[in-house]
MARBAKE-289112 format. One record per residue (C-alpha): z negated, x, y; residue number from 1. Coordinates in steps of 0.2 Angstrom, whole numbers, plus 2048, in hexadecimal, padded with zeros to 3 digits. Each point is the difference from the previous one (the first is absolute). Layout:
REM MARBAKE-289112
z:Z | x:X | y:Y | n:NUM
...
//
This chain:
REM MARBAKE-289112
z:800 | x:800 | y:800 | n:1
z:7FE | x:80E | y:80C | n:2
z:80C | x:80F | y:7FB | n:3
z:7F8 | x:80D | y:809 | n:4
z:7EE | x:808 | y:7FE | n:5
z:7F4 | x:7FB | y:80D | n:6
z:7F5 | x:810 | y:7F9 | n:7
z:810 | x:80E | y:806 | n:8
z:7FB | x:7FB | y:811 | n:9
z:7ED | x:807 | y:7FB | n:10
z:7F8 | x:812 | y:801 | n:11
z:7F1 | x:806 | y:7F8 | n:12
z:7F8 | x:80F | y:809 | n:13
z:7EC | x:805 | y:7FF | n:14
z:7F7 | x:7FE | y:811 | n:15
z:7EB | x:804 | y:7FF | n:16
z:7FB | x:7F2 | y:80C | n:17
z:809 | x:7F3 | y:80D | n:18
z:7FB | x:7F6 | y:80F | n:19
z:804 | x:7F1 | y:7F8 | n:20
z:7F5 | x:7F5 | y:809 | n:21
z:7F9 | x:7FF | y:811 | n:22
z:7F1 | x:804 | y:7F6 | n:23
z:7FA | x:811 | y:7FB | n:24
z:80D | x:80B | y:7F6 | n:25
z:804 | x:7FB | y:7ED | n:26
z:7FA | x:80C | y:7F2 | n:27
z:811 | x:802 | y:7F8 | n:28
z:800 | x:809 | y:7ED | n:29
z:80C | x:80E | y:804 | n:30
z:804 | x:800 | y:7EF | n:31
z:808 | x:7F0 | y:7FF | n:32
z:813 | x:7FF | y:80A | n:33
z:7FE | x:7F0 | y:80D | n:34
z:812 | x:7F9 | y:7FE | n:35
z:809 | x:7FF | y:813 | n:36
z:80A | x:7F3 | y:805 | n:37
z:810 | x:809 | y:80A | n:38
z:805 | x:7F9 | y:811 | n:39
z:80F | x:7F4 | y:7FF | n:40
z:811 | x:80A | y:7FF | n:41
z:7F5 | x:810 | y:7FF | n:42
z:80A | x:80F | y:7FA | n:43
z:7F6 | x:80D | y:7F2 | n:44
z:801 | x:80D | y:80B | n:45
z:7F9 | x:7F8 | y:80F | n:46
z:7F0 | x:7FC | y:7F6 | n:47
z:7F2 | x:80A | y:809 | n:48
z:7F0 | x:7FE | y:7F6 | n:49
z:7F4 | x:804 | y:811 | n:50
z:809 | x:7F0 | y:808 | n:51
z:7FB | x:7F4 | y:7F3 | n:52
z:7F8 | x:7EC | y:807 | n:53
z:7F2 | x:7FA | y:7F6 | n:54
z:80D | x:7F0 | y:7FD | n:55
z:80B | x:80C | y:7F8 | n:56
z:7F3 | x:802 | y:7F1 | n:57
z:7FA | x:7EE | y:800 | n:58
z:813 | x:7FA | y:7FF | n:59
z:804 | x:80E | y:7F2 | n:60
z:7EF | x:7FB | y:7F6 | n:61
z:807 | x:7EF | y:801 | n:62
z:811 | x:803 | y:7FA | n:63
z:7F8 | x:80C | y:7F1 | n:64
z:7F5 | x:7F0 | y:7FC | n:65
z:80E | x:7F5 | y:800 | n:66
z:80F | x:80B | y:7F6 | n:67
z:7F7 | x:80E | y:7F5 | n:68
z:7F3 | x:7F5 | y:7F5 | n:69
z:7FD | x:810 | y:7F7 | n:70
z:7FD | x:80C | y:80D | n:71
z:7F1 | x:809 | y:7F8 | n:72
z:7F4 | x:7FD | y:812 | n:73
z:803 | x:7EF | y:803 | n:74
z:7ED | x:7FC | y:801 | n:75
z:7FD | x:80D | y:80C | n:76
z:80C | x:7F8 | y:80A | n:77
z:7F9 | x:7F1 | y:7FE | n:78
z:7EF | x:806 | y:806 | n:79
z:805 | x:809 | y:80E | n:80
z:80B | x:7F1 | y:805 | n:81
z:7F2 | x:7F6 | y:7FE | n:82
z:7F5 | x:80A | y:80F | n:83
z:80B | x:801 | y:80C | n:84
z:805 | x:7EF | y:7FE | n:85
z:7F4 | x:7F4 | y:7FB | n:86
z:809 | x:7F1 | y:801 | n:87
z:80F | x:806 | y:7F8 | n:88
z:805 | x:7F2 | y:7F3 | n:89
z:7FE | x:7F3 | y:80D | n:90
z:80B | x:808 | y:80F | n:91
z:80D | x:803 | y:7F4 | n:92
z:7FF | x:7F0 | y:7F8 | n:93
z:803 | x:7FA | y:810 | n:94
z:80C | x:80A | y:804 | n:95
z:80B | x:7FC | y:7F0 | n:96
z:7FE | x:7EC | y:802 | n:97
z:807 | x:800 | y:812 | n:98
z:80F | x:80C | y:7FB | n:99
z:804 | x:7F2 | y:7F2 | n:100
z:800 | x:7F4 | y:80C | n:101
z:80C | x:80A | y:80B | n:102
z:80B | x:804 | y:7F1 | n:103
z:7FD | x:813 | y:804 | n:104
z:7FF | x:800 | y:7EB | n:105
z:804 | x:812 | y:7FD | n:106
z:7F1 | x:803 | y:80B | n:107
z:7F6 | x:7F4 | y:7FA | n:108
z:802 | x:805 | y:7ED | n:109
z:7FA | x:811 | y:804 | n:110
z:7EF | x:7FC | y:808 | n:111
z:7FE | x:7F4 | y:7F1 | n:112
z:804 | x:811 | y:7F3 | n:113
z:7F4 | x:80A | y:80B | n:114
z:7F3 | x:7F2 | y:7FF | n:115
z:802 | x:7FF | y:7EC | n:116
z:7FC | x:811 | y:7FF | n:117
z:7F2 | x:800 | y:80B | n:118
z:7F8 | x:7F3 | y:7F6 | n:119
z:807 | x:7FD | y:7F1 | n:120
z:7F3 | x:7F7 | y:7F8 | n:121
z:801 | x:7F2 | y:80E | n:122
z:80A | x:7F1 | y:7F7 | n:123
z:802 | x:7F7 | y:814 | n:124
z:80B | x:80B | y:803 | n:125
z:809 | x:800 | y:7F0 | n:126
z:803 | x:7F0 | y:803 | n:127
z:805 | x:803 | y:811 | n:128
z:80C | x:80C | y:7FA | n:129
z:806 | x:7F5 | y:7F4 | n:130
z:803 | x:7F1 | y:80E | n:131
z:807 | x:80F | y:80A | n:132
z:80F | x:802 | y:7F5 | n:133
z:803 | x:7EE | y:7FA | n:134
z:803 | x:7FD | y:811 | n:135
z:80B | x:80E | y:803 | n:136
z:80A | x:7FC | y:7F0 | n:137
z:803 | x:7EF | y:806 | n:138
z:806 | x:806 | y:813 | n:139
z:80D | x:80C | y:7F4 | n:140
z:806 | x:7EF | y:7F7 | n:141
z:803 | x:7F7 | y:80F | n:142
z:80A | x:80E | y:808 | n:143
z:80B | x:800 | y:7EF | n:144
z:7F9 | x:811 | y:7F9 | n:145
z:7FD | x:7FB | y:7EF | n:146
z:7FD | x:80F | y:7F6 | n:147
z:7F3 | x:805 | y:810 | n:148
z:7F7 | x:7F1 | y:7FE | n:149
z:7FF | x:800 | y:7EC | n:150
z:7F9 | x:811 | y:802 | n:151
z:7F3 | x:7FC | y:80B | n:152
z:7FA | x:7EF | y:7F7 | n:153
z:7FF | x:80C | y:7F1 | n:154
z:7F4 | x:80E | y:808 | n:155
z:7F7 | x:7EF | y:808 | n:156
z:7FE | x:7FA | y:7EF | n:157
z:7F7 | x:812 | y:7FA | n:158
z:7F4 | x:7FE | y:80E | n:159
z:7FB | x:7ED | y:7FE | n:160
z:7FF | x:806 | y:7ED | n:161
z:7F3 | x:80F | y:805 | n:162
z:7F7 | x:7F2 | y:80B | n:163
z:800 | x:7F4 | y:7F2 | n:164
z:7F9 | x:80E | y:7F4 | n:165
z:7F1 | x:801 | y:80B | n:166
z:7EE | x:800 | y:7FE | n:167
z:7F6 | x:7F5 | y:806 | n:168
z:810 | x:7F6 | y:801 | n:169
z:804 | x:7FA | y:813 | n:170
z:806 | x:7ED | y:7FF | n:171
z:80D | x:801 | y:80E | n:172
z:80C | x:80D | y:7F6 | n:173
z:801 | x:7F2 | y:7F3 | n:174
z:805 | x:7F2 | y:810 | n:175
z:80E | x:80D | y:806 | n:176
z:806 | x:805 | y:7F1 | n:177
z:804 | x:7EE | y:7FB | n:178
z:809 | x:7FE | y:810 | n:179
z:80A | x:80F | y:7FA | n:180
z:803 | x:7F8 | y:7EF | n:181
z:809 | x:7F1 | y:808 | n:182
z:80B | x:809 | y:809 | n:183
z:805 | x:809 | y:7F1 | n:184
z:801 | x:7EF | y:7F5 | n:185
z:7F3 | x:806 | y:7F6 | n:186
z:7F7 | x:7EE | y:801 | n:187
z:7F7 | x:803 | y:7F0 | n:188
z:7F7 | x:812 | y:805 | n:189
z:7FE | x:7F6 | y:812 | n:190
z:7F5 | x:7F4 | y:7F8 | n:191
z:7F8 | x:80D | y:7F8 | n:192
z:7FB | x:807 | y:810 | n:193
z:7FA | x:7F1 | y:808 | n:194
z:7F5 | x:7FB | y:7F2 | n:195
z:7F9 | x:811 | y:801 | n:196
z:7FD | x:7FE | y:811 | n:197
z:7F8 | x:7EF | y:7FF | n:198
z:7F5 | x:807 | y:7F2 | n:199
z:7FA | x:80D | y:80C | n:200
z:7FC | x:7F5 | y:80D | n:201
z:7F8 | x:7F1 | y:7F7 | n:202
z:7EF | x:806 | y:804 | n:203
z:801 | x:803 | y:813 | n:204
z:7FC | x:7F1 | y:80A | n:205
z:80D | x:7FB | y:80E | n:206
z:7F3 | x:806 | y:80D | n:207
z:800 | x:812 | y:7F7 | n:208
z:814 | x:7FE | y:800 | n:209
z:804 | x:7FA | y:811 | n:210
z:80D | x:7F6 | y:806 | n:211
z:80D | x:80C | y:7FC | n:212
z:7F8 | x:803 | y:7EC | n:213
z:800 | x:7EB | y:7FF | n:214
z:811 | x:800 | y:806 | n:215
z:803 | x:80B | y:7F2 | n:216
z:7F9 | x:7FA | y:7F1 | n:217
z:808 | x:7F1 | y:806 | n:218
z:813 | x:807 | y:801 | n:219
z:7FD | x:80A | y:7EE | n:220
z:7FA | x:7EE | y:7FA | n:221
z:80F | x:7F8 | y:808 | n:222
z:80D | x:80D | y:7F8 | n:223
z:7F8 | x:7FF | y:7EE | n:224
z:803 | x:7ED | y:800 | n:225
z:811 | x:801 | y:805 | n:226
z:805 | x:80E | y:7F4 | n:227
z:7F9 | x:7F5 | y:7F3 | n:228
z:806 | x:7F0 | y:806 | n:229
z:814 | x:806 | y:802 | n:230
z:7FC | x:80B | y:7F0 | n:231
z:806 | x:811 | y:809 | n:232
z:7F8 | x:809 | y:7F3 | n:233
z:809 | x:7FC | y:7F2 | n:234
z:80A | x:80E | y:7F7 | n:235
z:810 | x:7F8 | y:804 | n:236
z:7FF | x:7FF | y:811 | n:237
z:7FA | x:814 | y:801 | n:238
z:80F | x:805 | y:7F6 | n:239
z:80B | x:7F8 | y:808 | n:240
z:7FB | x:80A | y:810 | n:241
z:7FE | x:810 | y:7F7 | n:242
z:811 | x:7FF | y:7F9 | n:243
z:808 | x:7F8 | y:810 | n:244
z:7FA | x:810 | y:80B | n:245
z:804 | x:80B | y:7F3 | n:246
z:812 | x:7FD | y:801 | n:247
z:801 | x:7F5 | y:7F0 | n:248
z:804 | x:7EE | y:80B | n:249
z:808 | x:7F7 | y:7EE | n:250
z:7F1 | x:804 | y:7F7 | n:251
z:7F3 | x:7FC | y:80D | n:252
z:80B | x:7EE | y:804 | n:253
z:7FF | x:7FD | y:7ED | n:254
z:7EB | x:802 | y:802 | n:255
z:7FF | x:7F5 | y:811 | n:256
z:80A | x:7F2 | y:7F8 | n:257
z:7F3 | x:800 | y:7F2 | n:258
z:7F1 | x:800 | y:80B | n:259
z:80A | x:7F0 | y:80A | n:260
z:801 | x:7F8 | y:7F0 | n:261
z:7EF | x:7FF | y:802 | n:262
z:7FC | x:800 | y:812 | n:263
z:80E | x:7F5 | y:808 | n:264
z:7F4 | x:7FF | y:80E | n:265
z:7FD | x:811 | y:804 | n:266
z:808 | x:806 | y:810 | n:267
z:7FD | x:813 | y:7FD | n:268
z:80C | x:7FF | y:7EF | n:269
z:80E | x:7F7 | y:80B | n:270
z:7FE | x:80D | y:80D | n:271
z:800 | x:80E | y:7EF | n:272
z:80F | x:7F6 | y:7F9 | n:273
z:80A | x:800 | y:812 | n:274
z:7FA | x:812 | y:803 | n:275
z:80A | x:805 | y:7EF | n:276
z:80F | x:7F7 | y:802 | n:277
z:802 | x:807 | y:811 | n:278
z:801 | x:812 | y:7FD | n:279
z:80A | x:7FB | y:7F2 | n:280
z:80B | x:7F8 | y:810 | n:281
z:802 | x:7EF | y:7F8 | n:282
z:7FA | x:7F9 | y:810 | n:283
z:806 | x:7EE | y:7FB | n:284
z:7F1 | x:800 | y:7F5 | n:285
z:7F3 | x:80A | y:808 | n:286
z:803 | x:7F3 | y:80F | n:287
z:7FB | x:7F4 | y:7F7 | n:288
z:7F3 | x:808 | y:7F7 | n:289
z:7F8 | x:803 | y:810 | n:290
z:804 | x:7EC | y:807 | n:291
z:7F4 | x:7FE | y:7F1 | n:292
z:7F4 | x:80D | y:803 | n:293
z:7FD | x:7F9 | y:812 | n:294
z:7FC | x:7ED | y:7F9 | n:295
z:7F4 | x:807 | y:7F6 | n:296
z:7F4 | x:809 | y:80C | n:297
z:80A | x:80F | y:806 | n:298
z:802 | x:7FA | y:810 | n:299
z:7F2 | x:809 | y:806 | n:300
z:806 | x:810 | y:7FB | n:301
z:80D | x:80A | y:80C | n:302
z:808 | x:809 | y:7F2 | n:303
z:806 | x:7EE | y:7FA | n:304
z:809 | x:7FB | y:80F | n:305
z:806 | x:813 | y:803 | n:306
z:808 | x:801 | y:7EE | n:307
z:809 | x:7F1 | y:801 | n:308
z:807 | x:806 | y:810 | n:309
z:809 | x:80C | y:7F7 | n:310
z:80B | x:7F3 | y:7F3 | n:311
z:804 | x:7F6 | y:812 | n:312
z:808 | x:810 | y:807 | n:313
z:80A | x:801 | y:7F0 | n:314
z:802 | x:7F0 | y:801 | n:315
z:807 | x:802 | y:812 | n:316
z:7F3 | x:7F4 | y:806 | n:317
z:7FB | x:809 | y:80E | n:318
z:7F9 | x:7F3 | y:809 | n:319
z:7F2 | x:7FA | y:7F0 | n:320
z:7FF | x:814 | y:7FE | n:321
z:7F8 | x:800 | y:812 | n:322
z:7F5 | x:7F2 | y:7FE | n:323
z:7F7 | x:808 | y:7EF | n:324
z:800 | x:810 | y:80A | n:325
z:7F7 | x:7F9 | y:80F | n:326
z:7F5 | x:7F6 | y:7F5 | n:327
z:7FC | x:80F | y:7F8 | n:328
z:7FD | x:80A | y:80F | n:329
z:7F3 | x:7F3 | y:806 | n:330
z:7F5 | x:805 | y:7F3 | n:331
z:803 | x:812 | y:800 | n:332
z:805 | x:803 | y:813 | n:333
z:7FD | x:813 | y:7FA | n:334
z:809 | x:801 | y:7F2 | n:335
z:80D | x:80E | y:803 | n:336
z:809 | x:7FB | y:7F2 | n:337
z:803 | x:7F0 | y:805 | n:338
z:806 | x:805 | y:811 | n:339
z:80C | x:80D | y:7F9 | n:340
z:808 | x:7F1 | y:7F6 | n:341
z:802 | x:7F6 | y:80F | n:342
z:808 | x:810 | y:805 | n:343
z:80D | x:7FE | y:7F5 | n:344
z:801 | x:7EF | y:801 | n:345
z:805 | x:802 | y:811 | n:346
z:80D | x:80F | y:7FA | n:347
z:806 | x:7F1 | y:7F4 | n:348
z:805 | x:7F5 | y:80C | n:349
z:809 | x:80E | y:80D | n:350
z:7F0 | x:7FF | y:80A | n:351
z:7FE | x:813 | y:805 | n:352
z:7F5 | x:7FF | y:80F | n:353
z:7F4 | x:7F5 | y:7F8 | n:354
z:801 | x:80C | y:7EF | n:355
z:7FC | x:80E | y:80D | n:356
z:7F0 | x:7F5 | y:806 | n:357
z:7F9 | x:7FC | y:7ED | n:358
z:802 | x:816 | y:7FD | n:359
z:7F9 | x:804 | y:80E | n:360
z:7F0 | x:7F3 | y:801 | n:361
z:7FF | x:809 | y:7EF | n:362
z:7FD | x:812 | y:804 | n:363
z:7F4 | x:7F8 | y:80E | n:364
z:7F6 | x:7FB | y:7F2 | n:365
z:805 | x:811 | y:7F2 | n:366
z:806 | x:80D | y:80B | n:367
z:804 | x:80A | y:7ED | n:368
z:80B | x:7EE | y:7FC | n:369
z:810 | x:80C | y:7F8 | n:370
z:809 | x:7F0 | y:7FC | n:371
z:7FF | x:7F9 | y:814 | n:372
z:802 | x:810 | y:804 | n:373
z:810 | x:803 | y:7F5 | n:374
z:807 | x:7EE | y:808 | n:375
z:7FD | x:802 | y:811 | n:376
z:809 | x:812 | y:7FE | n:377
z:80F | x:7F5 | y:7FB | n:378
z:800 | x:7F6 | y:80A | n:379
z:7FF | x:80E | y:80E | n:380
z:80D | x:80A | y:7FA | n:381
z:80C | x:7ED | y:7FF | n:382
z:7FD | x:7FE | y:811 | n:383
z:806 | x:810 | y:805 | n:384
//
């Protein structure tokens, strides 16, 4: 995921004691190298030891912490670390939560590698780890980077698996790892989660929880009922999607047509059956498949109404394309794939101003958006 190594960027010299602090000076063992973090587009032969800024050492403990787990004086690191900044965890807890939010992911995923190996035992920020790169795996979808996104949900998985494997077991990696079930069609281990979750819980009041704990147990509740109730866990249904994303659509339509045998009434197997059929391109089928989806529940989900878009422009229907779209985009008015699509919904129909305001609005929310980004260039290079 990052190609090069944060750790070239690091020197290890022996230094016998720093002003590290306003404090008095810090004892340093001279025998151990500190690792020194080298200014940005610092040359090797401009490296002067005697100029060295405490924030130097404090960035290059940080990046050994983060990339070399078996650096052989990580705990003296972590010790001397933990002097001269006491609050540590916190301020870079902080620190990675707000460059999330700002998208600033490359960033943000290195505090989060420097706090794992701060703390490694601390299962929070496991679990924050694990949030960290689920959500960055589903910005990659969005933007069309498959292979970026599958790599990221895996290393998400390894982390809500560490968190999972804890001890005393925290009751909020079981909630988010359900959610991360369901977005992988894994309905059955979803439930799983939730149950374990619920389990965990049972005995703390709803003043012990809080509103948001009620809220919760309430939402885990909720989902278990209807994965039961629409039968989502059956083996069927998880087949079907395991075979349809794997590239084997006959197969997996073969398995969905069994489970809707069953389940007429379930709109996830009409949106699994539409979502076959159409990247199989027989979008005569799959539009129906997802007419059917929506009179069976899925017309609360985006992705319904943004599939079915897809057989209208096919279909040449731009105009009912436009309306799913827009119905879709109400639900999710951040959704960067669904505005890419109105992109080229608008490219359809010979629209090339209003394609270039759907790429663009795009990039306003992904500035790394290769596929706007790859449009808009076309469209630039049209014009001129």
């Amino acid at each position: 995921m990052n190609p090069s190594n944060p750790l070239e960027s690091v020197y290890f010299i022996n230094i016998p004691k720093l002003e590290l602090t306003s404090c008095n000076a810090l004892e340093i063992d001279s025998t151990i190298p500190l690792p020194v973090q080298k200014k940005d587009n610092q040359a090797d032969a401009d490296f002067d030891p005697k100029e060295i800024a405490p924030e130097q050492i404090l960035s290059g403990m940080l990046t050994v912490l983060a990339y070399d787990s078996k650096n052989q004086h990580l705990d003296y690191y972590r010790s001397l670390l933990k002097k001269i900044k006491p609050n540590i965890k916190k301020e870079l807890c902080e620190a990675a939560i707000l460059k999330t939010k700002n998208e600033d992911f490359d960033l943000a995923e290195e505090i989060f590698r420097a706090l794992i190996g701060f703390d490694p035992q601390d299962v929070a920020i496991m679990l924050n780890m694990a949030l960290f790169l689920d959500q960055r795996a589903d910005s990659y979808r969005n933007a069309g980077l498959f292979d970026d996104a599958d790599a990221y949900d895996d290393s998400a998985y390894s982390y809500y698996e560490q968190a999972m494997n804890s001890e005393p077991p925290l009751p909020d990696v079981y909630f988010n790892v359900g959610f991360f079930y369901m977005k992988q069609h894994k309905y059955r281990e979803a439930k799983d989660a939730f149950e374990t979750y619920l389990a965990l819980t049972c005995e703390t009041s709803d003043e012990e929880m809080g509103e948001n704990g009620v809220y919760k147990k309430e939402r885990a509740q909720e989902i278990i009922n209807n994965i039961s109730n629409q039968n989502m866990d059956d083996e069927s249904f998880k087949a079907a999607y395991d075979l349809i994303s794997s590239g084997q659509e006959e197969k997996g339509l073969e398995q969905i047509r069994d489970f809707l045998q069953s389940n007429p009434k379930v709109w996830n197997g009409w949106f699994m059956l539409g979502w076959g059929l159409r990247r199989l391109e027989r979008f005569p089928e799959a539009k129906q498949a997802f007419l059917e989806a929506l009179k069976c529940g899925g017309d609360t989900n985006a992705d319904t109404y943004n599939e079915l878009s897809l057989c209208y422009v096919e279909e040449k229907d731009f105009a009912e394309a436009k309306k799913c779209l827009m119905k879709a985009l109400s639900m999710e008015p951040e959704s960067t794939k669904i505005i890419s699509n109105l992109g080229y919904l608008a490219l359809a129909m010979d629209n090339k101003q209003e394609a270039r305001n759907y790429f663009t609005a795009v990039l306003e929310y992904d500035s790394k958006d290769k596929i706007a980004a790859a449009e808009l260039l076309k469209l630039e290079q049209e014009t001129n």
